[in-house]
C-alpha positions as CSV (number, residue, x, y, z in Angstrom):
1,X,128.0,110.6,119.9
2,X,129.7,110.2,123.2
3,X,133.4,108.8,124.0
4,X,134.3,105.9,125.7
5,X,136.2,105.3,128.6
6,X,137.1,101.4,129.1
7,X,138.8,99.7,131.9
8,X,138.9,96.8,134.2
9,X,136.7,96.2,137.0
10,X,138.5,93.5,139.4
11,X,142.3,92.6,139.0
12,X,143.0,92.9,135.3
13,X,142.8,90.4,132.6
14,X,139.1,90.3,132.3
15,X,138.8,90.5,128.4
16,X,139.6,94.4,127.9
17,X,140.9,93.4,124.7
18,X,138.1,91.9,122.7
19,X,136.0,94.7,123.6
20,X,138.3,97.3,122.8
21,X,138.9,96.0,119.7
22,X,135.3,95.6,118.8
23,X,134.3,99.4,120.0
24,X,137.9,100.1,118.3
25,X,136.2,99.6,114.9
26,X,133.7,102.0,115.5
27,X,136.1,104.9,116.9
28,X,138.2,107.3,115.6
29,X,140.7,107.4,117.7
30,X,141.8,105.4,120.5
31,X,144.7,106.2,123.8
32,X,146.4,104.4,126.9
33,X,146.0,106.4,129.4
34,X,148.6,104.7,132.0
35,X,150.0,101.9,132.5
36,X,153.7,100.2,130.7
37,X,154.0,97.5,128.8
38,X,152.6,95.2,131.5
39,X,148.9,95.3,130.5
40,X,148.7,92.2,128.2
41,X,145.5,92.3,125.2
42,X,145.1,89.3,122.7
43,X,143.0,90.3,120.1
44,X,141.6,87.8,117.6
45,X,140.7,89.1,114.3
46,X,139.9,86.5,111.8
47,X,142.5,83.4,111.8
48,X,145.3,86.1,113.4
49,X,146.0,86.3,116.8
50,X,147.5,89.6,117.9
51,X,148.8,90.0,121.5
52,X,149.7,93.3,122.4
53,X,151.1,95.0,125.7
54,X,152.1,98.6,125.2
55,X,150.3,99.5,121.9
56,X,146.5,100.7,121.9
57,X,144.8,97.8,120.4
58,X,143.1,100.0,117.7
59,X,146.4,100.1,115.9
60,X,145.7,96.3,114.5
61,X,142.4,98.0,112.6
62,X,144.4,101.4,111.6
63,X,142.6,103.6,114.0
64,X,144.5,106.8,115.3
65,X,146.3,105.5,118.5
66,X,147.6,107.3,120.8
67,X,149.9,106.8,123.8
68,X,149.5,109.3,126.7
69,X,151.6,110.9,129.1
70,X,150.0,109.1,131.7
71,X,151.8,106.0,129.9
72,X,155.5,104.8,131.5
73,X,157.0,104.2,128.0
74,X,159.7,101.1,127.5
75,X,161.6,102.4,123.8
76,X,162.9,99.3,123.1
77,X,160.1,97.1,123.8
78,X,158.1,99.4,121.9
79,X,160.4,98.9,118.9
80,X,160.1,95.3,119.0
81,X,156.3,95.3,119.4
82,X,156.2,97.6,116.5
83,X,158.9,95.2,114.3
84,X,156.6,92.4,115.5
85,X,152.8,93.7,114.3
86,X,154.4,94.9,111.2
87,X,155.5,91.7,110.3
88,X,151.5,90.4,110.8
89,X,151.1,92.9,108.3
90,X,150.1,95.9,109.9
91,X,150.6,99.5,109.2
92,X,151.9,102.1,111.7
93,X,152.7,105.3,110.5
94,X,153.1,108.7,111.9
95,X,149.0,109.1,110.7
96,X,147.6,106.2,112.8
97,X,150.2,106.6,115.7
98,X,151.5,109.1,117.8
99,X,153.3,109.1,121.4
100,X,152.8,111.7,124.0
101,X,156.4,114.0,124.1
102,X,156.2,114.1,127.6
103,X,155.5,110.4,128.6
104,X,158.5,109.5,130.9
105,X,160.6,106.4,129.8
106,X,161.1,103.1,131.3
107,X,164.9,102.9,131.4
108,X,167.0,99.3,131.8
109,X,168.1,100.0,135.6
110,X,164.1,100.4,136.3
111,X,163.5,96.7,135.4
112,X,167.2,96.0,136.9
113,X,165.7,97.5,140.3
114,X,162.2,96.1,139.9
115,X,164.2,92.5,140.0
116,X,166.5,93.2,142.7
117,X,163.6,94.4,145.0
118,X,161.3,91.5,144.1
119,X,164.3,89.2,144.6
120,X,165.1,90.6,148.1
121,X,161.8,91.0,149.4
122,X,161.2,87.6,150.8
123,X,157.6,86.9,151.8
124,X,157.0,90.6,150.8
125,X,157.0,90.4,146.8
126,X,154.3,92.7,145.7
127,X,154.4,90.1,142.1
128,X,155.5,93.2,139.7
129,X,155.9,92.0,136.2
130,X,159.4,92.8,136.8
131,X,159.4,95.2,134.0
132,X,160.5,98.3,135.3
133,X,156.9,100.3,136.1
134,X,156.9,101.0,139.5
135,X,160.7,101.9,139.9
136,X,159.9,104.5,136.5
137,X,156.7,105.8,137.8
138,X,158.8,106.6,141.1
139,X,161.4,108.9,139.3
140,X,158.4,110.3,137.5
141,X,157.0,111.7,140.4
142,X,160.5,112.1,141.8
143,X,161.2,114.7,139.3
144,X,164.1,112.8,137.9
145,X,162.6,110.9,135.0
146,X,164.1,111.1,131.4
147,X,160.7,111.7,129.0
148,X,160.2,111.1,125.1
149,X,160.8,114.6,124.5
150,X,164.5,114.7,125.9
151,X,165.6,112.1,123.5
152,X,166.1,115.1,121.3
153,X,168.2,117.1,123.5
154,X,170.4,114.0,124.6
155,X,173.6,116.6,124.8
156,X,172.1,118.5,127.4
157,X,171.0,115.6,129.7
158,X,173.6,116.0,132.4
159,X,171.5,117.9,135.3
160,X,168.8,114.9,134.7
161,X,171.2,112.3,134.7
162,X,172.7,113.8,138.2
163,X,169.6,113.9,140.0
164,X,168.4,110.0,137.9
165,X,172.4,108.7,139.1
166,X,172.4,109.9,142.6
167,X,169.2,108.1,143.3
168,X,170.1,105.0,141.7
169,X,173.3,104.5,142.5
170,X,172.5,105.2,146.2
171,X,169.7,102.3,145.7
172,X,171.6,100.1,143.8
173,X,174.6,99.9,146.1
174,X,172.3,98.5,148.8
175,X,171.9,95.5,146.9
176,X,175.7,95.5,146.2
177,X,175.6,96.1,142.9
178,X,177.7,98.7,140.8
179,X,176.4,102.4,139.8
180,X,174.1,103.0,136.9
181,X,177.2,102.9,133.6
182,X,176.2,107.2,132.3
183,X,177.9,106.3,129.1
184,X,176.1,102.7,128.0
185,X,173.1,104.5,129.2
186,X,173.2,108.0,126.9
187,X,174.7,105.2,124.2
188,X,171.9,103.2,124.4
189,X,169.1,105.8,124.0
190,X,171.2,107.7,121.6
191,X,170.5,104.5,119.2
192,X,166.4,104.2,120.3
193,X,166.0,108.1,119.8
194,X,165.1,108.0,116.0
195,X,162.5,105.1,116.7
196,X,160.6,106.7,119.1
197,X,160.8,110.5,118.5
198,X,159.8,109.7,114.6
199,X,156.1,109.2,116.4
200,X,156.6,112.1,119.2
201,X,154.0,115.3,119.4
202,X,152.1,117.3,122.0
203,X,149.6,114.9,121.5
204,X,147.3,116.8,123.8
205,X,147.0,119.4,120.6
206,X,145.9,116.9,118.4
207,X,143.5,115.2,120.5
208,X,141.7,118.3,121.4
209,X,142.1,118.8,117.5
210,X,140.3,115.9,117.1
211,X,137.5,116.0,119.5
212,X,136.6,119.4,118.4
213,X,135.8,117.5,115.0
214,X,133.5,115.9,116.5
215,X,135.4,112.3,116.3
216,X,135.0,109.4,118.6
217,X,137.7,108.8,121.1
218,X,137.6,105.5,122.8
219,X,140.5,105.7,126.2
220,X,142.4,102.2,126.8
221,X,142.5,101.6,130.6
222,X,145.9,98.9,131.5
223,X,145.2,96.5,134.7
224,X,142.2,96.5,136.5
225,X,140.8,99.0,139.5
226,X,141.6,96.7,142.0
227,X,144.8,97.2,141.0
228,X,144.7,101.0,141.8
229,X,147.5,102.4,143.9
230,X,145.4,104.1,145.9
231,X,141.6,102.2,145.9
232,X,143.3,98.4,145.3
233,X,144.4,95.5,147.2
234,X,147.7,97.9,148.5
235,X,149.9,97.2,148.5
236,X,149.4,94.1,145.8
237,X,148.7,97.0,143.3
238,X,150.1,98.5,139.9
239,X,152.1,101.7,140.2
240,X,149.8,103.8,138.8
241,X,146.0,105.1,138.7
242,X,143.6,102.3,136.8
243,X,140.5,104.1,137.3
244,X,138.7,106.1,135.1
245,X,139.4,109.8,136.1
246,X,142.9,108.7,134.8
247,X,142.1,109.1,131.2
248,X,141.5,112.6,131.6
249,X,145.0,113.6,133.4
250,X,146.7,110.7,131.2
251,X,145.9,112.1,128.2
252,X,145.7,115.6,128.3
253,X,141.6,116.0,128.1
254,X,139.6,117.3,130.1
255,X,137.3,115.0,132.6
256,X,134.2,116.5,130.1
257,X,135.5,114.3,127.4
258,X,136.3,110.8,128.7
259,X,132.2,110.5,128.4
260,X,130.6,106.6,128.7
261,X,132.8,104.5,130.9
262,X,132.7,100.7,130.4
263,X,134.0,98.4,133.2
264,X,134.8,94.9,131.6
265,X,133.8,92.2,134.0
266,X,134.6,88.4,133.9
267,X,132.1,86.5,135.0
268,X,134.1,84.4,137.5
269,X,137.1,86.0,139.2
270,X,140.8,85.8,138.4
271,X,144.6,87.1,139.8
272,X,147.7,87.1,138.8
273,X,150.4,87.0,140.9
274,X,150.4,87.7,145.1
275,X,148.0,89.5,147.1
276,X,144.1,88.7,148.7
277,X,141.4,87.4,146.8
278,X,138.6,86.3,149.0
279,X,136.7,83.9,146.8
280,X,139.9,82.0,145.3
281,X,139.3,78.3,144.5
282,X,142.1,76.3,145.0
283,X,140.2,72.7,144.5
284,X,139.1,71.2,141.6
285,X,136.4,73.7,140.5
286,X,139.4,77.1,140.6
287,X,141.2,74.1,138.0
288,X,138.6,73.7,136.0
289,X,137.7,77.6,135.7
290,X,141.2,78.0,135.1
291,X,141.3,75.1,132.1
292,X,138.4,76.1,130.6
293,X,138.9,80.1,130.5
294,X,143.0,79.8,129.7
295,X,143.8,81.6,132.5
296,X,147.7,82.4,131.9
297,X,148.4,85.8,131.7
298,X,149.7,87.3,128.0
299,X,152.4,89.3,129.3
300,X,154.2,86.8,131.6
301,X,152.1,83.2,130.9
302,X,151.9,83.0,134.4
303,X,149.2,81.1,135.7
304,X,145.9,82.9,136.9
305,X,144.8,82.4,140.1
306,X,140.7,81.3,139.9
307,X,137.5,81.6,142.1
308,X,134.0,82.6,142.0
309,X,132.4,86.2,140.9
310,X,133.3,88.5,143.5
311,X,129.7,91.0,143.2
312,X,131.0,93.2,146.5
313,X,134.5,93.8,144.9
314,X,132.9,95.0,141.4
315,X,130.2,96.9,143.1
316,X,132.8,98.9,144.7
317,X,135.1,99.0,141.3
318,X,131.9,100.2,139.7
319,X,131.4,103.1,142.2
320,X,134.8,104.1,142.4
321,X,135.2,104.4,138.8
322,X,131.6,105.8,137.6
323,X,130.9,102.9,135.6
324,X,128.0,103.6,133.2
325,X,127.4,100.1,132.3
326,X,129.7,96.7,132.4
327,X,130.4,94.3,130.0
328,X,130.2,91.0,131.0
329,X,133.2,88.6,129.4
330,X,134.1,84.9,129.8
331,X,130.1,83.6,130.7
332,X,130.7,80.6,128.4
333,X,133.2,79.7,131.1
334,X,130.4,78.6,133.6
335,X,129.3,76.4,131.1
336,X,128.0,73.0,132.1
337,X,128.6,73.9,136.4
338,X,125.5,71.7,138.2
339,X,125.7,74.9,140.5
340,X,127.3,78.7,140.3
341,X,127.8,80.9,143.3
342,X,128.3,84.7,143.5
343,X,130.3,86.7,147.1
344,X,127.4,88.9,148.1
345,X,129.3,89.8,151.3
346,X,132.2,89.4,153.7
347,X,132.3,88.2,157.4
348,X,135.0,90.1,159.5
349,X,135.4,89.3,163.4
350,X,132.1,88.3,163.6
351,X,130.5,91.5,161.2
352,X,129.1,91.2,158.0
353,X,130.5,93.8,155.7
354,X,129.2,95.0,152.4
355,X,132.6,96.5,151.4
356,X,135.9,95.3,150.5
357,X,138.0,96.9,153.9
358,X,141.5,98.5,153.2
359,X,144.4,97.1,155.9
360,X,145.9,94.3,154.1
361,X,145.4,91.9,157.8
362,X,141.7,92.8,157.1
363,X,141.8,92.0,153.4
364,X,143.2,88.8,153.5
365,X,140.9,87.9,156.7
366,X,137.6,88.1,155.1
367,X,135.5,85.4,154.6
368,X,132.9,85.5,151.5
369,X,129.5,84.8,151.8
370,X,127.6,83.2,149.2
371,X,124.5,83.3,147.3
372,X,124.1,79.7,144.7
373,X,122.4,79.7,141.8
374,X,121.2,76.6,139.6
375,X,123.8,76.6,136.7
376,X,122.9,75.4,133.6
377,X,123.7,72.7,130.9
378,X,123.5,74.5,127.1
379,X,126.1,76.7,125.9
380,X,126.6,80.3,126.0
381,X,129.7,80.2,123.7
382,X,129.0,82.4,120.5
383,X,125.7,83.5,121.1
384,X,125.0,86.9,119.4
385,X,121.5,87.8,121.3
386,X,119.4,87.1,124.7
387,X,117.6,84.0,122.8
388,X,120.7,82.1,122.1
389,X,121.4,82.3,125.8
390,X,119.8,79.6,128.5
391,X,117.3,81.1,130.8
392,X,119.6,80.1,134.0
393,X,122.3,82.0,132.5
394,X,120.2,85.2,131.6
395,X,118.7,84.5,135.3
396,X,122.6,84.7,136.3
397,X,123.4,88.1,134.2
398,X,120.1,89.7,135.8
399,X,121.3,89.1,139.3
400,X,125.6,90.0,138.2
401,X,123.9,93.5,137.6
402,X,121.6,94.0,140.7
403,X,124.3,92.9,142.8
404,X,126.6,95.3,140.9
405,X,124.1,97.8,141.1
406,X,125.6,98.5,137.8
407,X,123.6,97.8,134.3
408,X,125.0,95.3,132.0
409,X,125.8,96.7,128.4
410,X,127.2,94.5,126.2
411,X,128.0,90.3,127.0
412,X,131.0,88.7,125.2
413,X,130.5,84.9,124.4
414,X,133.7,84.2,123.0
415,X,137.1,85.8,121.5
416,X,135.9,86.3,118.5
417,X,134.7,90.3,117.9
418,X,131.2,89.7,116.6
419,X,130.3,87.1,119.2
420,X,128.9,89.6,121.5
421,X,125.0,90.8,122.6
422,X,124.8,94.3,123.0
423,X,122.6,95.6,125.2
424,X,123.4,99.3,125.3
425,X,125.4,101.4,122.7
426,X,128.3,103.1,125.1
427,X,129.1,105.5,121.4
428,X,125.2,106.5,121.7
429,X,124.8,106.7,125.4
């Protein structure tokens, strides 16, 4: 049986977490890998609607979840996420959920920072979440970070405190504001220590533990790959790494072990917040995408930004990341559209590229070119095999994956978990 690696193969919110839920129920153990609190997941199980944004989404099902140290972990939003899917009736215990005793926290001055920035930057915003990733993955790397496993040792925090303080308060006196308060700050985590340390281990020991048993690990990608701080739309990116070599080095397993990976795919294109996005739609047709497919985003309802499937952006996604096989979300979408088009390439100062190029002039400069395709009139909404699909949008799905150059392996038809055809088992192959 081979693990599975899923993440998101254009800018996020493509349906990660339907699928993980439904390849959730077949693992036995599932981990984020990176990422904060900013990676929204609505699962649908039944009549109950779960949304989640810091929690691996096999915790609704009582799978083993796991939050790595490549995770930028917000305590107190994790205690109200917690307080929240307990009260839908779900069980999280120290046997189906540990955290990673050296993930780094998300304090309050890094969302106080991520504001101010944002707020100051004019024309610049990068459109953070303003939740306080980037400015914690910064002291992370900075060597000033306070992690899980210092919320034991809160007496003996003062060296870490003078490095976190004199970066800070240098920062935060720019924007004319007064230095990080030590005190309300040690008081504060004093109070969250118990909530979070109750679930805190090596948790490197017991996933190698684990996969030695021969268990199932499914890794929980955040954001999308075009999102990647170093191969995304940079600087309109996340803070962290969203591709797949990730789950290895956030997680604390080896790169033998993050085994099939699964790129989930809309089959339109969406973005939230600022940055390029070649084949956006701002007429009538990016609205009606946008009605028909809900686009508001589950962490901060904003409004999605809509346009037609991107096939040179994925392809590259797919590459970058070592996608074994895609699966296609959101067809039903396309529904009813006379006519469907897919960005086969780019034009750029008079070239023709097959690549999405890296200067942000050049990014937001290109102009797609377009391949239509005769849409069709039945629905694809709940289907559960090829037969209960319209030839024109098998026809569509057959020419997704040679553009791709990626095979499709499973297609989701709705929200629900069992409305989906699979093509290829990604915990056999």
């Amino acid at each position: 049986m081979a693990n599975v690696t899923v993440i998101g193969a254009q800018w996020g919110d493509e349906g990660k977490g339907k699928i993980v839920d439904w390849l959730a129920s077949r693992a036995d153990a599932v981990v984020r890998f990176q990422g904060g609190h900013n990676a929204g997941h609505t699962l649908v199980v039944g009549e109950q609607v779960y949304k989640l944004s810091l929690l691996p989404s096999g915790i609704v099902r009582g799978t083993l979840s796991i939050i790595g140290n490549g995770v930028v972990l917000d305590p107190w939003h994790l205690k109200s996420e917690i307080a929240k899917l307990e009260g839908q009736g779900v069980k999280i215990t120290r046997e189906n959920f540990a955290i990673a005793d050296n993930c780094p926290l998300i304090l309050p001055i890094h969302g106080e920072l991520d504001v101010m920035r944002e707020n100051a930057a004019g024309a610049g915003k990068i459109g953070t979440t303003g939740r306080g990733i980037g400015p914690a993955y910064e002291d992370k790397v900075g060597r000033r970070a306070i992690r899980v496993c210092d919320l034991a040792h809160l007496d003996a925090l003062d060296a870490q405190l003078d490095r976190l303080c004199a970066h800070h308060d240098a920062l935060r006196a720019g924007f004319g504001q007064p230095p990080v308060d030590r005190q309300a700050l040690l008081d504060a985590l004093r109070e969250i220590a118990p909530s979070v340390l109750q679930y805190a281990e090596p948790v490197w020991s017991r996933l190698n533990t684990v996969r030695k048993a021969g268990a199932r690990i499914l890794f929980e990608g955040a954001q999308g790959v075009l999102l990647d701080v170093d191969h995304g739309t940079y600087p309109f990116v996340t803070s962290s790494n969203t591709v797949s070599g990730t789950a290895a080095s956030g997680s604390g397993l080896g790169p033998s072990s993050t085994g099939f990976v699964l790129g989930i795919v809309k089959a339109y294109t969406t973005r939230v917040g600022s940055g390029p996005f070649p084949t956006e739609l701002e007429d009538e047709t990016g609205q009606r995408l946008g009605e028909r497919g809900h686009e508001f985003g589950t962490v901060t309802g904003r409004k999605r930004r809509c346009g037609w499937f991107d096939a040179v952006l994925v392809r590259q996604s797919c590459a970058i990341s070592g996608v074994t096989g895609i699966a296609l979300t959101k067809l039903d979408v396309l529904d009813g559209f006379e006519t469907v088009k897919i960005c086969t390439g780019y034009r750029l100062n008079g070239k023709v590229l097959d690549y999405f190029p890296s200067h942000a002039a050049d990014q937001a400069n290109v102009e797609p070119i377009y391949e239509e395709m005769e849409g069709w009139q039945g629905t694809t909404a709940g289907a559960r095999s090829w037969a209960d699909l319209p030839a024109q949008a098998i026809k569509y799905i057959q020419r997704v994956q040679e553009l791709i150059q990626t095979p499709v392996a499973l297609v989701s038809t709705s929200p629900e978990r069992e409305d989906t055809i699979l093509v290829r088992d990604p915990f056999v192959d």
